[in-house]
C-alpha positions in Angstrom: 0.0 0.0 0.0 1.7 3.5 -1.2 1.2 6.3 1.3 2.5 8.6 -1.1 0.2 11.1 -3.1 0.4 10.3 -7.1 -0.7 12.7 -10.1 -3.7 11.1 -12.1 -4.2 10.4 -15.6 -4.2 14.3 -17.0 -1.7 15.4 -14.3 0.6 13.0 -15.1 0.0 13.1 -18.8 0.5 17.1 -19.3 3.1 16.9 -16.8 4.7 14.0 -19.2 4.6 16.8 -22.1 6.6 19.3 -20.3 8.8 16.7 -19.2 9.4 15.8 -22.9 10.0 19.2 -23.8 12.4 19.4 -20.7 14.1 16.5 -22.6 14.7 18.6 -25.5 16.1 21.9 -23.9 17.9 19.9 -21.7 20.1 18.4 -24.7 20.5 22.3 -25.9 20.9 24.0 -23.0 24.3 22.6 -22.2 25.3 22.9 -26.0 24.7 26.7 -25.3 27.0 26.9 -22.4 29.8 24.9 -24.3 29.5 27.5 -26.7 29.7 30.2 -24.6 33.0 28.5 -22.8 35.1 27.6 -26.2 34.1 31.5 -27.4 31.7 30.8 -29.9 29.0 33.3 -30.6 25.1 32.4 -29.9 23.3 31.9 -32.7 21.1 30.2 -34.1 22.9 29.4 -37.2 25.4 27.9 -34.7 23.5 26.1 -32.2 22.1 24.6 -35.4 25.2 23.3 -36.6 26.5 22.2 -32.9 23.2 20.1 -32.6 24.3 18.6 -35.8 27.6 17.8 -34.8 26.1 16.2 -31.5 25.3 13.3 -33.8 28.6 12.5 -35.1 31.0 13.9 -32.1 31.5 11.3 -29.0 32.6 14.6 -26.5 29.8 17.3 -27.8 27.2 14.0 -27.3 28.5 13.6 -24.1 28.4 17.1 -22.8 24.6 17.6 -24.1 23.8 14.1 -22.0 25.6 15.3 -19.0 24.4 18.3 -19.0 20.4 17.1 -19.5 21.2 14.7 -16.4 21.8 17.7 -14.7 18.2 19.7 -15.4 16.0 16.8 -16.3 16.4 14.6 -13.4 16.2 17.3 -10.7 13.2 18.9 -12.8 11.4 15.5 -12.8 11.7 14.9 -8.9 10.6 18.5 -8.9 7.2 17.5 -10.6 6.4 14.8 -8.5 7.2 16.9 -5.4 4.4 19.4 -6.6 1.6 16.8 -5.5 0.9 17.7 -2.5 1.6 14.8 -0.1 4.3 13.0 -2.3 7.0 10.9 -0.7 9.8 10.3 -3.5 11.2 7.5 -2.5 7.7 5.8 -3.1 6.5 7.5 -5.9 9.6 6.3 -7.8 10.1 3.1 -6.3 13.9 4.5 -4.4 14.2 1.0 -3.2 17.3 -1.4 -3.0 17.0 -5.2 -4.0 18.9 -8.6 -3.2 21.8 -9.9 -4.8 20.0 -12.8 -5.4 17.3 -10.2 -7.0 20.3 -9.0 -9.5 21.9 -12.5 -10.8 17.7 -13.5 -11.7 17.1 -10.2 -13.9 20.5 -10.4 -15.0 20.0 -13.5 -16.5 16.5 -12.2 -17.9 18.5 -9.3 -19.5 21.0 -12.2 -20.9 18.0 -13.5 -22.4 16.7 -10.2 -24.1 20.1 -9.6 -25.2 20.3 -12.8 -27.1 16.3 -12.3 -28.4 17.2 -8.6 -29.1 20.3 -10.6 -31.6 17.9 -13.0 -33.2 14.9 -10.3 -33.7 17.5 -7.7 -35.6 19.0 -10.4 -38.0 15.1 -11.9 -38.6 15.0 -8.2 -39.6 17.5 -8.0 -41.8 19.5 -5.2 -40.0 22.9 -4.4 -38.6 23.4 -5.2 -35.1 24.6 -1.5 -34.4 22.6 1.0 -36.0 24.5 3.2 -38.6 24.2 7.0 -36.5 25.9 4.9 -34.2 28.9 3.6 -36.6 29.3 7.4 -37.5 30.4 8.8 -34.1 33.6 10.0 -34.0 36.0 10.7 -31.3 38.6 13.2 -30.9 40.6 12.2 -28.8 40.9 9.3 -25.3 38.7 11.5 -23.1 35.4 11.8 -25.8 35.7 8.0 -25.2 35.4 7.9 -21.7 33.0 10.6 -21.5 30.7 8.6 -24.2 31.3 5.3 -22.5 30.1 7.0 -18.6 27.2 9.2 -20.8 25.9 6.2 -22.3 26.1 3.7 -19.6 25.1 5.4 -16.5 24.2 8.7 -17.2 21.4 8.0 -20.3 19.8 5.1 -18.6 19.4 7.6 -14.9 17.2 9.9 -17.1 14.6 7.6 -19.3 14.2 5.0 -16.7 13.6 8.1 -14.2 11.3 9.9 -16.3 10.2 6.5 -17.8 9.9 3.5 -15.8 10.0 6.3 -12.9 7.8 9.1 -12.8 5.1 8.3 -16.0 4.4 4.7 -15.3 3.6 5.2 -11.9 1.4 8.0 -12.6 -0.7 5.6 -15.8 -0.3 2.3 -13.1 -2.7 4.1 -10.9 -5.3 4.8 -13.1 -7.9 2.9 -15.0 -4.8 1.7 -17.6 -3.6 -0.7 -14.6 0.0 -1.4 -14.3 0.0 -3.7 -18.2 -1.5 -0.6 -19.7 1.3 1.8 -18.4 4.0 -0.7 -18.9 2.5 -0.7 -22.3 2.3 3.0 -23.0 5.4 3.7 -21.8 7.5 1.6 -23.1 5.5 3.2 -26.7 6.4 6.3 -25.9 10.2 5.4 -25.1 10.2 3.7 -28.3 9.3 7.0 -30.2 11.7 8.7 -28.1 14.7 6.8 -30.1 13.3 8.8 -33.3 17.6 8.9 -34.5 17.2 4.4 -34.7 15.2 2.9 -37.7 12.0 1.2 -37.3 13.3 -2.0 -36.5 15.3 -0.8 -34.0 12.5 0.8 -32.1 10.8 -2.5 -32.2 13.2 -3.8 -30.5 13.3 -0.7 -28.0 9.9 -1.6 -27.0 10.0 -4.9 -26.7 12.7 -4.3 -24.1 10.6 -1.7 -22.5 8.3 -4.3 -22.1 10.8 -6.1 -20.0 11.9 -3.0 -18.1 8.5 -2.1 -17.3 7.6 -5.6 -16.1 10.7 -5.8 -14.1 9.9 -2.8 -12.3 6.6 -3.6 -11.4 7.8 -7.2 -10.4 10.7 -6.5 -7.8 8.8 -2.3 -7.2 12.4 -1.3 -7.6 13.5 1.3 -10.3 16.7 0.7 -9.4 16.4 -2.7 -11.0 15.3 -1.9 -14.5 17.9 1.2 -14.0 20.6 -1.4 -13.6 19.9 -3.2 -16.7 19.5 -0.7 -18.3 23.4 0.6 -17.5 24.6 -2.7 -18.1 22.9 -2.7 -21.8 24.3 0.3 -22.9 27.5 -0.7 -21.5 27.4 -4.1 -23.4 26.5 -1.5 -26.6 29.1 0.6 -26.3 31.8 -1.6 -25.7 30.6 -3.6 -28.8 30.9 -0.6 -31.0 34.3 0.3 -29.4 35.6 -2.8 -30.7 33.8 -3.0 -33.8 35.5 0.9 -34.3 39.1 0.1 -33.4 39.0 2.7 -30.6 39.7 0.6 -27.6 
């Protein structure tokens, strides 16, 4: 039984749309503050081409990541704070688990990896998607920085904002906890709008298993966990597959 006061359907819902346009200046803000350090002049023209280069540059990726951590996660606890009678360690499920709790959705997440493998080929696409192939990095550090962005700091935002914040607000309504693992695990799909379709199939599907793992153990520290360990799995791939480690 929560004891913690939860935004409904529409509260949770129009919150979720400033959150996702907090997901969006969050990524530019800090772009705008690089620029300002390194001397460049603000413009549009040139936050235009530094958001482009975001794509292909390992360090600029990393900064705009870093720097959304920053604004969106405090922004998000924020929200949730704003109903009146909220406890946050509740409302997002701030709760530690067994070891024994960590080897069984580890091997879960083994499982998804290898499914995740099979679905892509079945597809007929690439393991790594191809914005991925064209990062570069220039220099050691931009590695690093991508490696720590990617597999800690990426996953602390969506599951946060994800399997955090909007999925508890939809599990207490009439959608039920299926419906919200559902709907989110949609709408974090969509979020991965840089992947091809068959890659966002594949997003959701493991949203699915986030969502259910979450809701299973009432831990988001579990589905944050395999989450990191994904995108650490991912990025070491691609480091090897790149010849930069």
């Amino acid at each position: 039984m929560y004891s913690s006061k939860i935004w409904g359907f529409w509260g949770t819902l129009l919150w979720g749309v400033v959150i996702g346009i907090l997901l969006f200046v969050g990524q530019i803000v800090p772009l705008i503050i690089y620029m300002i350090v390194v001397g460049e002049s603000i413009s549009f023209e040139n936050l235009i081409l530094f958001s482009q280069k975001v794509e292909t540059d390992a360090f600029l990726l990393s900064v705009s990541v870093i720097g959304s951590a920053l604004i969106v996660v405090p922004l998000v606890f924020g929200i949730a704070k704003l109903k009146r009678g909220s406890i946050l360690r509740e409302y997002f499920d701030l709760r530690g688990y067994s070891w024994r709790t960590f080897w069984r959705w580890m091997g879960v997440l083994l499982l998804l990896l290898i499914f995740e493998g099979f679905a892509l080929e079945a597809m007929g696409v690439e393991q790594t998607p191809n914005f991925m192939l064209n990062i570069e990095y220039p220099n050691r550090l931009s590695i690093y920085l991508l490696l720590f962005s990617v597999m800690f700091i990426a996953p602390l935002i969506e599951e946060v904002v994800f399997r955090g914040f909007l999925l508890k607000g939809f599990s207490k309504t009439f959608m039920g906890a299926e419906g919200a693992v559902a709907l989110t695990s949609l709408l974090w799909a969509i979020m991965h709008l840089q992947y091809e379709f068959a890659y966002m199939a594949v997003i959701f599907m493991v949203g699915l298993v986030f969502g259910y793992a979450r809701v299973k153990t009432g831990s988001l520290f579990v589905p944050m966990t395999m989450h990191m360990v994904m995108n650490g799995v991912a990025s070491l791939g691609l480091f090897f597959e790149k010849g930069v480690v």
